[in-house]
mmCIF file of the N, C-alpha and C atoms, coordinates in Angstrom:
data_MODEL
# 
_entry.id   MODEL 
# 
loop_
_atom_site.group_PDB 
_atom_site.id 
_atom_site.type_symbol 
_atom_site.label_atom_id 
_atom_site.label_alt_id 
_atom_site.label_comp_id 
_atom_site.label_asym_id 
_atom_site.label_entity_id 
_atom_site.label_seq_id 
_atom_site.pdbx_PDB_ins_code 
_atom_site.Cartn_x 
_atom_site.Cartn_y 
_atom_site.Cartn_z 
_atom_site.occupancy 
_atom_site.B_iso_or_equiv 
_atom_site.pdbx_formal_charge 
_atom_site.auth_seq_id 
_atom_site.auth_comp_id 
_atom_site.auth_asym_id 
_atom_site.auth_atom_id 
_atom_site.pdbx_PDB_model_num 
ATOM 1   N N  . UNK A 1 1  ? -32.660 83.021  -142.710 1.00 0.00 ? 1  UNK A N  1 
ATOM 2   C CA . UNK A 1 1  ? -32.382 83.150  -144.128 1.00 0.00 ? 1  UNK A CA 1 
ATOM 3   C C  . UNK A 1 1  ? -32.748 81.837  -144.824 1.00 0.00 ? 1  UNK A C  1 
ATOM 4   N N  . UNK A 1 2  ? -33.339 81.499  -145.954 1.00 0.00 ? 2  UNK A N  1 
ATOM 5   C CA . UNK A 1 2  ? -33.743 80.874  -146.715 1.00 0.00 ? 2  UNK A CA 1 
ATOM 6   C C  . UNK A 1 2  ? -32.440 80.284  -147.140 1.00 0.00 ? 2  UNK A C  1 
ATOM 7   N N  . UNK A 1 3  ? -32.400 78.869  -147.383 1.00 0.00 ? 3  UNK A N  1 
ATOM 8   C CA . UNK A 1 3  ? -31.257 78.057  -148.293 1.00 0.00 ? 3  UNK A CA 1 
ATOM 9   C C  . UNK A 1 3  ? -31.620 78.515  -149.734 1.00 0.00 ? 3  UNK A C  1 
ATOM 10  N N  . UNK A 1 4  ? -30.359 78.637  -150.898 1.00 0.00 ? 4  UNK A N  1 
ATOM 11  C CA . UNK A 1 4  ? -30.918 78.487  -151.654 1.00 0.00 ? 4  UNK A CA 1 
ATOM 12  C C  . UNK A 1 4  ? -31.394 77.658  -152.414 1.00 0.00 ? 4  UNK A C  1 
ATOM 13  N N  . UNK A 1 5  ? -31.567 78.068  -153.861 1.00 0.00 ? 5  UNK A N  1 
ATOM 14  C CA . UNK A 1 5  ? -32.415 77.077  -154.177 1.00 0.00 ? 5  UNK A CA 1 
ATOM 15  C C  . UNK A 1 5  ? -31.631 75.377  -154.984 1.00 0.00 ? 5  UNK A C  1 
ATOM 16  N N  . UNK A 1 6  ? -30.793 75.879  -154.732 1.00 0.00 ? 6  UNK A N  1 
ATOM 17  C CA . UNK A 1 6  ? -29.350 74.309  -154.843 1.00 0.00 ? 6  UNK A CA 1 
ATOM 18  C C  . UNK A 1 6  ? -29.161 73.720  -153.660 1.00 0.00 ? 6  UNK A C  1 
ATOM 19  N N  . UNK A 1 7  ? -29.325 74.214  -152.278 1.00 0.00 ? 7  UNK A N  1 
ATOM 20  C CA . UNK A 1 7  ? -29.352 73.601  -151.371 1.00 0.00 ? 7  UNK A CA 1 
ATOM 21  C C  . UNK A 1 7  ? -30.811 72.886  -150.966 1.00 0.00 ? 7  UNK A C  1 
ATOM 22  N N  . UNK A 1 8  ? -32.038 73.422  -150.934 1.00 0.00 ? 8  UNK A N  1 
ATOM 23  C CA . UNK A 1 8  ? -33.106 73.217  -151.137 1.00 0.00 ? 8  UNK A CA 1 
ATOM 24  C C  . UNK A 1 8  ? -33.451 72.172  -151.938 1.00 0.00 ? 8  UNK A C  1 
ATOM 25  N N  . UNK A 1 9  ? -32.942 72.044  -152.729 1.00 0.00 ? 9  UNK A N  1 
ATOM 26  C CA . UNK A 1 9  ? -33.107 71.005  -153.533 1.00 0.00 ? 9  UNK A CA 1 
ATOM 27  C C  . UNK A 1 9  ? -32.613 69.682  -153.395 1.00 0.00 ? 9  UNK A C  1 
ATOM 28  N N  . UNK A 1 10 ? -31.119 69.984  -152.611 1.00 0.00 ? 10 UNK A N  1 
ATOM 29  C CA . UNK A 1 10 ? -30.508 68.295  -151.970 1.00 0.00 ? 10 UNK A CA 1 
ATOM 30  C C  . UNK A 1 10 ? -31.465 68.351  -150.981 1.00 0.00 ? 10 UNK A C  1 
ATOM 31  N N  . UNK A 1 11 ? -31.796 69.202  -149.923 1.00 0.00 ? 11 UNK A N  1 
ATOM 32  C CA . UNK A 1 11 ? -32.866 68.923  -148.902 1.00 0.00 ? 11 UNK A CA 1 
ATOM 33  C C  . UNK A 1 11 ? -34.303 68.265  -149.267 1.00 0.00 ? 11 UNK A C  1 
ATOM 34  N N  . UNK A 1 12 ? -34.714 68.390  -150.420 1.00 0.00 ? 12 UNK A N  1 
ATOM 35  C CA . UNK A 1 12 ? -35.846 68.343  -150.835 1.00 0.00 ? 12 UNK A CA 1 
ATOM 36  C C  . UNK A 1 12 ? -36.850 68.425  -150.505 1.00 0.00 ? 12 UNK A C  1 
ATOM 37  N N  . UNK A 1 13 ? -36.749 69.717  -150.023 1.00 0.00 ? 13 UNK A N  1 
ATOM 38  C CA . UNK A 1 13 ? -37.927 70.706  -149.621 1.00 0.00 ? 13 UNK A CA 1 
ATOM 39  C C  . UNK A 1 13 ? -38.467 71.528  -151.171 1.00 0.00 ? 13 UNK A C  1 
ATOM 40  N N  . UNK A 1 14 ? -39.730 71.881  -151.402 1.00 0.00 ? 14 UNK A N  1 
ATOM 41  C CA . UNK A 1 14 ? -39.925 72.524  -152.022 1.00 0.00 ? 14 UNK A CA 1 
ATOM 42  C C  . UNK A 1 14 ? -39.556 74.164  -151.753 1.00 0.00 ? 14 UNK A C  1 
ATOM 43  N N  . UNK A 1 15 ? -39.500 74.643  -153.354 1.00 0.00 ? 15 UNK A N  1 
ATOM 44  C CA . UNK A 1 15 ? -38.667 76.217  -153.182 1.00 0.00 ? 15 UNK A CA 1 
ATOM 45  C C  . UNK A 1 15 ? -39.667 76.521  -154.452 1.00 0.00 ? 15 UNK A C  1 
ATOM 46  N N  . UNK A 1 16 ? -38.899 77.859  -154.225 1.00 0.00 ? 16 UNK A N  1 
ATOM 47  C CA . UNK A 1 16 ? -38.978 79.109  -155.092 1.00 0.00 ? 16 UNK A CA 1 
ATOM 48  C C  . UNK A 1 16 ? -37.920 79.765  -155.232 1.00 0.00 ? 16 UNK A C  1 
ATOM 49  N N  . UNK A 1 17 ? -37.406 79.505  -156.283 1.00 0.00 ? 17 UNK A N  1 
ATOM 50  C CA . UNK A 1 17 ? -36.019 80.948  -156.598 1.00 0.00 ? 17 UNK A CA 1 
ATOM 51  C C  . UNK A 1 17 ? -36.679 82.190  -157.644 1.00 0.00 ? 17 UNK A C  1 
ATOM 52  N N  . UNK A 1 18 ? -36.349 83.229  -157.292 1.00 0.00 ? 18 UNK A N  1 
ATOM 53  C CA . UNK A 1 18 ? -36.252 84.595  -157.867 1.00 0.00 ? 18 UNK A CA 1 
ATOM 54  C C  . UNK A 1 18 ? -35.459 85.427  -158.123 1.00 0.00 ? 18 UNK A C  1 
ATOM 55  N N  . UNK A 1 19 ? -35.596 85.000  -159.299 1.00 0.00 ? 19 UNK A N  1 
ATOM 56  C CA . UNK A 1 19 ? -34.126 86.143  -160.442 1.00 0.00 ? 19 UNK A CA 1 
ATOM 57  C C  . UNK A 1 19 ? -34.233 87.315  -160.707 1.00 0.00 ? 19 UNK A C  1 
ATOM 58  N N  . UNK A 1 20 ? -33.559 88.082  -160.609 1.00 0.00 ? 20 UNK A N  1 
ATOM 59  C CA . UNK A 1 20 ? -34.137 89.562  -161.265 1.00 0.00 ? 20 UNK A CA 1 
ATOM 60  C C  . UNK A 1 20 ? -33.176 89.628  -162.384 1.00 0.00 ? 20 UNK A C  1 
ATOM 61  N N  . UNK A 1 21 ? -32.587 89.170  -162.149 1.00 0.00 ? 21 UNK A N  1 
ATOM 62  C CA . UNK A 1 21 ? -31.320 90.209  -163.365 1.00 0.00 ? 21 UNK A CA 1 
ATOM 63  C C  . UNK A 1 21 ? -31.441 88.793  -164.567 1.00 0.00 ? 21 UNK A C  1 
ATOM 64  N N  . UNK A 1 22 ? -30.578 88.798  -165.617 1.00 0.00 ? 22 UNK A N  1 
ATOM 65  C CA . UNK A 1 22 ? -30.936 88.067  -166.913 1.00 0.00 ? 22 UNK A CA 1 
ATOM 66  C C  . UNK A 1 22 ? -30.068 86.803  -166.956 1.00 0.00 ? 22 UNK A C  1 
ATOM 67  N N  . UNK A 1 23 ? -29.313 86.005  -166.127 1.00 0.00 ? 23 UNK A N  1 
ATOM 68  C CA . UNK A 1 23 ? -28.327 85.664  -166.032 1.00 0.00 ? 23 UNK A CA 1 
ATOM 69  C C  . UNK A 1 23 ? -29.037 83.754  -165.980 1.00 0.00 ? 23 UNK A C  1 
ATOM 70  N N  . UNK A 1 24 ? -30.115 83.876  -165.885 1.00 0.00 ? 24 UNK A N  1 
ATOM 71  C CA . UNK A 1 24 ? -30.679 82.577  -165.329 1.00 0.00 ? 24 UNK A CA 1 
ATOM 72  C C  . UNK A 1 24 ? -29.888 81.290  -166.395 1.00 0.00 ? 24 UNK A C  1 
ATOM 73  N N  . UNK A 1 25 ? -29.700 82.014  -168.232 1.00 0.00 ? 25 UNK A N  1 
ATOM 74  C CA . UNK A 1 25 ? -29.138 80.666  -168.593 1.00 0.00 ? 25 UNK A CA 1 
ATOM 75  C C  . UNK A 1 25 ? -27.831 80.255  -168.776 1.00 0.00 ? 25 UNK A C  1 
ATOM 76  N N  . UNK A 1 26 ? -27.016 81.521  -167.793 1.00 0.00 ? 26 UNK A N  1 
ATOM 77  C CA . UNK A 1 26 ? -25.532 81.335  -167.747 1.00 0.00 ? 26 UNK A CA 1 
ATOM 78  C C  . UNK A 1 26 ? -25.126 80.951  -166.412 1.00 0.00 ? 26 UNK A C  1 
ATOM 79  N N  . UNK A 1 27 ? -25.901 80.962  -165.851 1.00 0.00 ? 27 UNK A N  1 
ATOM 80  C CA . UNK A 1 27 ? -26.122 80.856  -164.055 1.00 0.00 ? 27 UNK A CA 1 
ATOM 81  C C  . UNK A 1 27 ? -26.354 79.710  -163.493 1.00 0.00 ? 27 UNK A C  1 
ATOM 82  N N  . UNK A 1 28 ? -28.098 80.407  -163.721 1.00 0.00 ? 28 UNK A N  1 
ATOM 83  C CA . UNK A 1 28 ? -28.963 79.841  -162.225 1.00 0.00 ? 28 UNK A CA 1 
ATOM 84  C C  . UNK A 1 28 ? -29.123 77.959  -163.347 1.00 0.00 ? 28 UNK A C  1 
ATOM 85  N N  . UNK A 1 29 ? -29.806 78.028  -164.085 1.00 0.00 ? 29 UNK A N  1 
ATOM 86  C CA . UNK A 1 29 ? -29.914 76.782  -164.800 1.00 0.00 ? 29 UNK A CA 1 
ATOM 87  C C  . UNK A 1 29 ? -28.541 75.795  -164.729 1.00 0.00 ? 29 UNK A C  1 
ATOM 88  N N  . UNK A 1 30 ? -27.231 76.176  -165.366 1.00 0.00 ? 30 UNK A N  1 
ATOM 89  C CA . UNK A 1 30 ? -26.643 75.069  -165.288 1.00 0.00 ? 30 UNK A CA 1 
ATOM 90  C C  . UNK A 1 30 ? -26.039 74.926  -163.761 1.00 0.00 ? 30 UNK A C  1 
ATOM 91  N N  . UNK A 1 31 ? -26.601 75.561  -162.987 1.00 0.00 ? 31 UNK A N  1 
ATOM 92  C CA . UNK A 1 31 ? -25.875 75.474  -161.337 1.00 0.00 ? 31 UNK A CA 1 
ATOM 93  C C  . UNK A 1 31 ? -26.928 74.199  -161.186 1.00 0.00 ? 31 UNK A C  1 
ATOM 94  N N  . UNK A 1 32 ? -28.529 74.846  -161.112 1.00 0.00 ? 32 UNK A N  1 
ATOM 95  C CA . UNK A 1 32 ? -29.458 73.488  -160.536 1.00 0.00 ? 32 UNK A CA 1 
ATOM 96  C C  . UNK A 1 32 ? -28.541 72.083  -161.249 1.00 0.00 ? 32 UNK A C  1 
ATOM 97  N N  . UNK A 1 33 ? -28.922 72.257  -162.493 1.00 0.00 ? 33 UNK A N  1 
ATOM 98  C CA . UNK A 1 33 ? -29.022 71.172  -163.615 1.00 0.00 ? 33 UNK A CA 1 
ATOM 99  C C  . UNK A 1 33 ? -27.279 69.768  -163.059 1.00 0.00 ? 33 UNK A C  1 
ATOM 100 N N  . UNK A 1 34 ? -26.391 70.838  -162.136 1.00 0.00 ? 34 UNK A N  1 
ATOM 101 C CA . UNK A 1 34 ? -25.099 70.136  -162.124 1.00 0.00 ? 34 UNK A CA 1 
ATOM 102 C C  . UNK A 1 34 ? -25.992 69.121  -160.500 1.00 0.00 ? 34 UNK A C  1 
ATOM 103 N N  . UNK A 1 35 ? -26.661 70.044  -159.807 1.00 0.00 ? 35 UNK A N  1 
ATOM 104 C CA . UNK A 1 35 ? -27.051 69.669  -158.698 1.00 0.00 ? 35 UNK A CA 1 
ATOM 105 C C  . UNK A 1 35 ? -27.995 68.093  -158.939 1.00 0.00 ? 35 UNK A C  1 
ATOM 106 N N  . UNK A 1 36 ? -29.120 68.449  -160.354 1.00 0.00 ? 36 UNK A N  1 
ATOM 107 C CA . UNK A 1 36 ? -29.500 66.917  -160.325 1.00 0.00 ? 36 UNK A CA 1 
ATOM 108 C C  . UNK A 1 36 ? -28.411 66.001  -160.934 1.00 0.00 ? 36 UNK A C  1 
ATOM 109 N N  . UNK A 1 37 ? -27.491 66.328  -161.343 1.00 0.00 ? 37 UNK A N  1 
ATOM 110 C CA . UNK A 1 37 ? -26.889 65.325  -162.102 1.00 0.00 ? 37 UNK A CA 1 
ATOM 111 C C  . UNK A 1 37 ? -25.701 64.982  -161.053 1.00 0.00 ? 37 UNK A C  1 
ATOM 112 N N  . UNK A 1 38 ? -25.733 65.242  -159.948 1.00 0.00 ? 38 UNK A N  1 
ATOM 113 C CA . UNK A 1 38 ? -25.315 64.657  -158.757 1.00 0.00 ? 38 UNK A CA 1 
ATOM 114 C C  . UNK A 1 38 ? -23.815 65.304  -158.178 1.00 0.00 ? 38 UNK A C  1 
ATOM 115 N N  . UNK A 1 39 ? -24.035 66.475  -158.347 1.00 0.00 ? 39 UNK A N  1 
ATOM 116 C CA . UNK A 1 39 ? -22.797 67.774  -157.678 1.00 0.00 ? 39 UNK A CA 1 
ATOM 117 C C  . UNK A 1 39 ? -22.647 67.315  -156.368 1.00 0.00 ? 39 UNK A C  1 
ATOM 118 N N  . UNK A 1 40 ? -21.464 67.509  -155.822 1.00 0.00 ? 40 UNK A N  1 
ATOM 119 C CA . UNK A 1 40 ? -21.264 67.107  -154.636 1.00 0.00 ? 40 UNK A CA 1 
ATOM 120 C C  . UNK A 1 40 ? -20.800 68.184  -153.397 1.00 0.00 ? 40 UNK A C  1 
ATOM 121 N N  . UNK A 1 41 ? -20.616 69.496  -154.200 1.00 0.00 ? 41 UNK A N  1 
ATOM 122 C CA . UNK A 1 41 ? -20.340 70.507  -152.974 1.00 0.00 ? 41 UNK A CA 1 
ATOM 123 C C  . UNK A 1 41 ? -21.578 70.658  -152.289 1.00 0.00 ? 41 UNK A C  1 
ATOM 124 N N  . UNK A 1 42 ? -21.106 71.652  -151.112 1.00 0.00 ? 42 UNK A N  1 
ATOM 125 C CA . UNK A 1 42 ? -22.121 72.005  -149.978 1.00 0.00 ? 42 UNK A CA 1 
ATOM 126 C C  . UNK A 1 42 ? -22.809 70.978  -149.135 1.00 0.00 ? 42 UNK A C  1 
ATOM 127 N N  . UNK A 1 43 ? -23.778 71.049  -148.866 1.00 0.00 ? 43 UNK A N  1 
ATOM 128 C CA . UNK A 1 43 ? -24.495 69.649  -148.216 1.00 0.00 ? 43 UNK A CA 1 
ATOM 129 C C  . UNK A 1 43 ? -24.687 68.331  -148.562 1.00 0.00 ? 43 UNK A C  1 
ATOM 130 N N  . UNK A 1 44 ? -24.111 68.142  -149.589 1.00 0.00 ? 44 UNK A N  1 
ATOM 131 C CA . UNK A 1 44 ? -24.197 66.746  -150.517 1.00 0.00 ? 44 UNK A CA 1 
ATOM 132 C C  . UNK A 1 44 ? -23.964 65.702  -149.520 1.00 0.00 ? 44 UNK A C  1 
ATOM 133 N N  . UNK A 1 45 ? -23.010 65.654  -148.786 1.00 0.00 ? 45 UNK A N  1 
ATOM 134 C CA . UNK A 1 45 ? -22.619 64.480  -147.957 1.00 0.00 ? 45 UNK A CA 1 
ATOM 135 C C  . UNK A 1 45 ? -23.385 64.275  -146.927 1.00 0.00 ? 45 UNK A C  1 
ATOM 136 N N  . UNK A 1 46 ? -24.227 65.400  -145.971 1.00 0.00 ? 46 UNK A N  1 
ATOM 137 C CA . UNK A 1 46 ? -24.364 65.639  -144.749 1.00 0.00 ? 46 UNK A CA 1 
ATOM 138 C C  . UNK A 1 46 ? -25.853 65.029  -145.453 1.00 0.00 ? 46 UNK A C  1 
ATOM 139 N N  . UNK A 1 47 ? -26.552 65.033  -146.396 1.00 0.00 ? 47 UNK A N  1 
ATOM 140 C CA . UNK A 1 47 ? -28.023 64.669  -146.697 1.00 0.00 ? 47 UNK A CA 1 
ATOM 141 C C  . UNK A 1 47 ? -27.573 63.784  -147.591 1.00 0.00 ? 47 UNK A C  1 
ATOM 142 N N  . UNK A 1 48 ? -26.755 63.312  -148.200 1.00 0.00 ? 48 UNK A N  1 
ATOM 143 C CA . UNK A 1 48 ? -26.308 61.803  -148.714 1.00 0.00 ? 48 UNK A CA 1 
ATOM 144 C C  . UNK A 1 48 ? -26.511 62.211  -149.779 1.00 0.00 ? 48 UNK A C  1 
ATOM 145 N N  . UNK A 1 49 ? -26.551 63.444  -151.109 1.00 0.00 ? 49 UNK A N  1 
ATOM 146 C CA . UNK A 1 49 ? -27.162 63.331  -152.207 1.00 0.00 ? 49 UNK A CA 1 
ATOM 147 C C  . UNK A 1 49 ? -26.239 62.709  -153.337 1.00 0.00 ? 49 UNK A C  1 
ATOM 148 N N  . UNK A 1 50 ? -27.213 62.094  -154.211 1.00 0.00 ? 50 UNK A N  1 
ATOM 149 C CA . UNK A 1 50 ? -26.900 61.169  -155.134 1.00 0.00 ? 50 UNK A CA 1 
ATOM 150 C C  . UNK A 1 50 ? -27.357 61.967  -156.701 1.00 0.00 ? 50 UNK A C  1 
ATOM 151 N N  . UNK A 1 51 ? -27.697 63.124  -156.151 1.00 0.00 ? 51 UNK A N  1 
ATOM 152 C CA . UNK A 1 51 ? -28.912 63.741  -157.577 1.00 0.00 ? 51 UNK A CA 1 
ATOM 153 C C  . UNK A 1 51 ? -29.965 63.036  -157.991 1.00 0.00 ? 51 UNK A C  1 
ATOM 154 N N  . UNK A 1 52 ? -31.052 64.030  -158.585 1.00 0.00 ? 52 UNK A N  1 
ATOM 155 C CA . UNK A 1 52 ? -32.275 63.770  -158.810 1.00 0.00 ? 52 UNK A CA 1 
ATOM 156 C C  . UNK A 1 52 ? -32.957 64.887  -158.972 1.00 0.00 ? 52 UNK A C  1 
ATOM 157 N N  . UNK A 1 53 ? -34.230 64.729  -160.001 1.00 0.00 ? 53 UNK A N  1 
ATOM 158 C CA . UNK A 1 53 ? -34.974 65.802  -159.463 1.00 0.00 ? 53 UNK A CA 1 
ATOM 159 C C  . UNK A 1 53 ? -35.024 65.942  -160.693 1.00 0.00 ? 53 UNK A C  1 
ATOM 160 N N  . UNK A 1 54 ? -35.757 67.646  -160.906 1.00 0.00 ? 54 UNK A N  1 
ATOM 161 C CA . UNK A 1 54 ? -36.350 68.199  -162.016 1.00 0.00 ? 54 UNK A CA 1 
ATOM 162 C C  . UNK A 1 54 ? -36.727 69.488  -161.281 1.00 0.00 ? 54 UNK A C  1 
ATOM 163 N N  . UNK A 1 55 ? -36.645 70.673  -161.896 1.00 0.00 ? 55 UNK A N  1 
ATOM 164 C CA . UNK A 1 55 ? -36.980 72.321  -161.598 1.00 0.00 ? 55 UNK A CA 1 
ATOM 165 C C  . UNK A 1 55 ? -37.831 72.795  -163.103 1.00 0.00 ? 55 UNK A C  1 
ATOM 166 N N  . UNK A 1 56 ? -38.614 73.371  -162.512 1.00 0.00 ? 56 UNK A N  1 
ATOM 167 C CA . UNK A 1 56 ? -39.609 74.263  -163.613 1.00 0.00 ? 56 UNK A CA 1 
ATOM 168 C C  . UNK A 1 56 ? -38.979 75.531  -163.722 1.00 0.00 ? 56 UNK A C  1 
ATOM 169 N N  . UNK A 1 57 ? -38.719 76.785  -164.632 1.00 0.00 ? 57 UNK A N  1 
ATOM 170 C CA . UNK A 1 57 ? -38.299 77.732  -164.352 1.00 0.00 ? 57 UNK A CA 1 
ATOM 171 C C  . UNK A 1 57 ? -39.433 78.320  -165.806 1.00 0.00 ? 57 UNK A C  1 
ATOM 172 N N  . UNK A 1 58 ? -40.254 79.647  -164.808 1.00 0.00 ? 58 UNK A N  1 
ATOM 173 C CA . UNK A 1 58 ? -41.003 80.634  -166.005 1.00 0.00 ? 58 UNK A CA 1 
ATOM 174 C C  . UNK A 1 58 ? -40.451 82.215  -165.787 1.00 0.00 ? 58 UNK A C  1 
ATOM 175 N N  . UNK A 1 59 ? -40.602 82.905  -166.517 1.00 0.00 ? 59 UNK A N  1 
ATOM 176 C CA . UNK A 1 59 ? -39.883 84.024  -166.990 1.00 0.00 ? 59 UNK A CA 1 
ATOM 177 C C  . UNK A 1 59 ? -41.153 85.138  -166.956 1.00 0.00 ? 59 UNK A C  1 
ATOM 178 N N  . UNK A 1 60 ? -40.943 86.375  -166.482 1.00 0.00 ? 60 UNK A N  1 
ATOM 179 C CA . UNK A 1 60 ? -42.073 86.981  -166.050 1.00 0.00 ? 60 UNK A CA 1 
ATOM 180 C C  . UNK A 1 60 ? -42.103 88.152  -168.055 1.00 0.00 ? 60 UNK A C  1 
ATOM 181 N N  . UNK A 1 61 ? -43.099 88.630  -167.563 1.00 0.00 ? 61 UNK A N  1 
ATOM 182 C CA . UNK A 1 61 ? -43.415 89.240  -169.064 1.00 0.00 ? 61 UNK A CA 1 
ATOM 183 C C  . UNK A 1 61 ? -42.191 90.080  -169.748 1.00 0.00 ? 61 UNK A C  1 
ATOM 184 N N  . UNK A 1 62 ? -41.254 89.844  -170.575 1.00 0.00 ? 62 UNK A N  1 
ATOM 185 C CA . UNK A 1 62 ? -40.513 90.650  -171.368 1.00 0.00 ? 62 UNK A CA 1 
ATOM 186 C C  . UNK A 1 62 ? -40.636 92.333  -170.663 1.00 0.00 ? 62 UNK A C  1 
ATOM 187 N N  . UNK A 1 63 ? -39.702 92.583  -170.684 1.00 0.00 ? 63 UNK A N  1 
ATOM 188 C CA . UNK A 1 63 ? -39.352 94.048  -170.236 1.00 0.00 ? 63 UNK A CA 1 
ATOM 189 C C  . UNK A 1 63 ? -40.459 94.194  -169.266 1.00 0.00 ? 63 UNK A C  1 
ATOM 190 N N  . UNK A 1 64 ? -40.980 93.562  -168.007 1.00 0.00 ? 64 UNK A N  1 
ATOM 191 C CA . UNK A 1 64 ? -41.460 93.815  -166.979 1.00 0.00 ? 64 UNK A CA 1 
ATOM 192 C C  . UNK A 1 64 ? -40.756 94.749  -166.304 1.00 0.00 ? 64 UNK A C  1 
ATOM 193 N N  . UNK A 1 65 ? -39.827 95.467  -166.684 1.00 0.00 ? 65 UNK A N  1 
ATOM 194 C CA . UNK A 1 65 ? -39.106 96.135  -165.573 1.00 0.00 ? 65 UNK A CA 1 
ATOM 195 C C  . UNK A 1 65 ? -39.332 97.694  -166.137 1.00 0.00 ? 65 UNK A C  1 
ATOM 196 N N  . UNK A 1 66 ? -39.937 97.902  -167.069 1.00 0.00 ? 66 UNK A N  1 
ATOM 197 C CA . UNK A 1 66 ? -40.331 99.193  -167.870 1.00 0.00 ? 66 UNK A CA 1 
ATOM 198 C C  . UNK A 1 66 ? -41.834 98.811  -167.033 1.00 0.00 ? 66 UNK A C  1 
ATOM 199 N N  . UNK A 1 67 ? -42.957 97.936  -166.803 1.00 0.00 ? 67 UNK A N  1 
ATOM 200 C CA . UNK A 1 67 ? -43.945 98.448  -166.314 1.00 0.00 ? 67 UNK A CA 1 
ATOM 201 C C  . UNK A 1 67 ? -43.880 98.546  -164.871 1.00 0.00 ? 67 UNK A C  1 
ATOM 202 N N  . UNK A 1 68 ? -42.663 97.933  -163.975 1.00 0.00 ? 68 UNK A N  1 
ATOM 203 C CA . UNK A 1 68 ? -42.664 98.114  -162.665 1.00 0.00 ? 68 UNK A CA 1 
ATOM 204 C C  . UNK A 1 68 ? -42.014 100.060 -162.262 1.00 0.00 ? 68 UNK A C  1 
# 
């Protein structure tokens, strides 16, 4: 199973996260965003994280789910 993409990110491995549902700016954004600004649950200690970083996030075409 894939880490996600908050764990992935203290690892600093490159990722890919994939959203389906609409939730990304109540969610997925301020979850990363706590992670660079130096969150300390999950693996934080075991990989020493201090925060850092930066995530790109693009949004697939408006109502893509009417042409799938």
């Amino acid at each position: 199973m894939a880490p996600l993409p908050q764990v992935a990110h203290k690892m600093g491995r490159h990722y890919i996260g994939i959203k389906q549902m609409d939730y990304i700016n109540d969610i997925t954004i301020p979850r990363l965003q706590k992670v660079i600004d130096g969150e300390q649950g999950g693996i934080s200690k075991e990989v020493n994280w201090q925060g850092a970083g930066s995530f790109v996030y693009a949004e697939l075409m408006e109502l893509n789910a009417y042409f799938v």
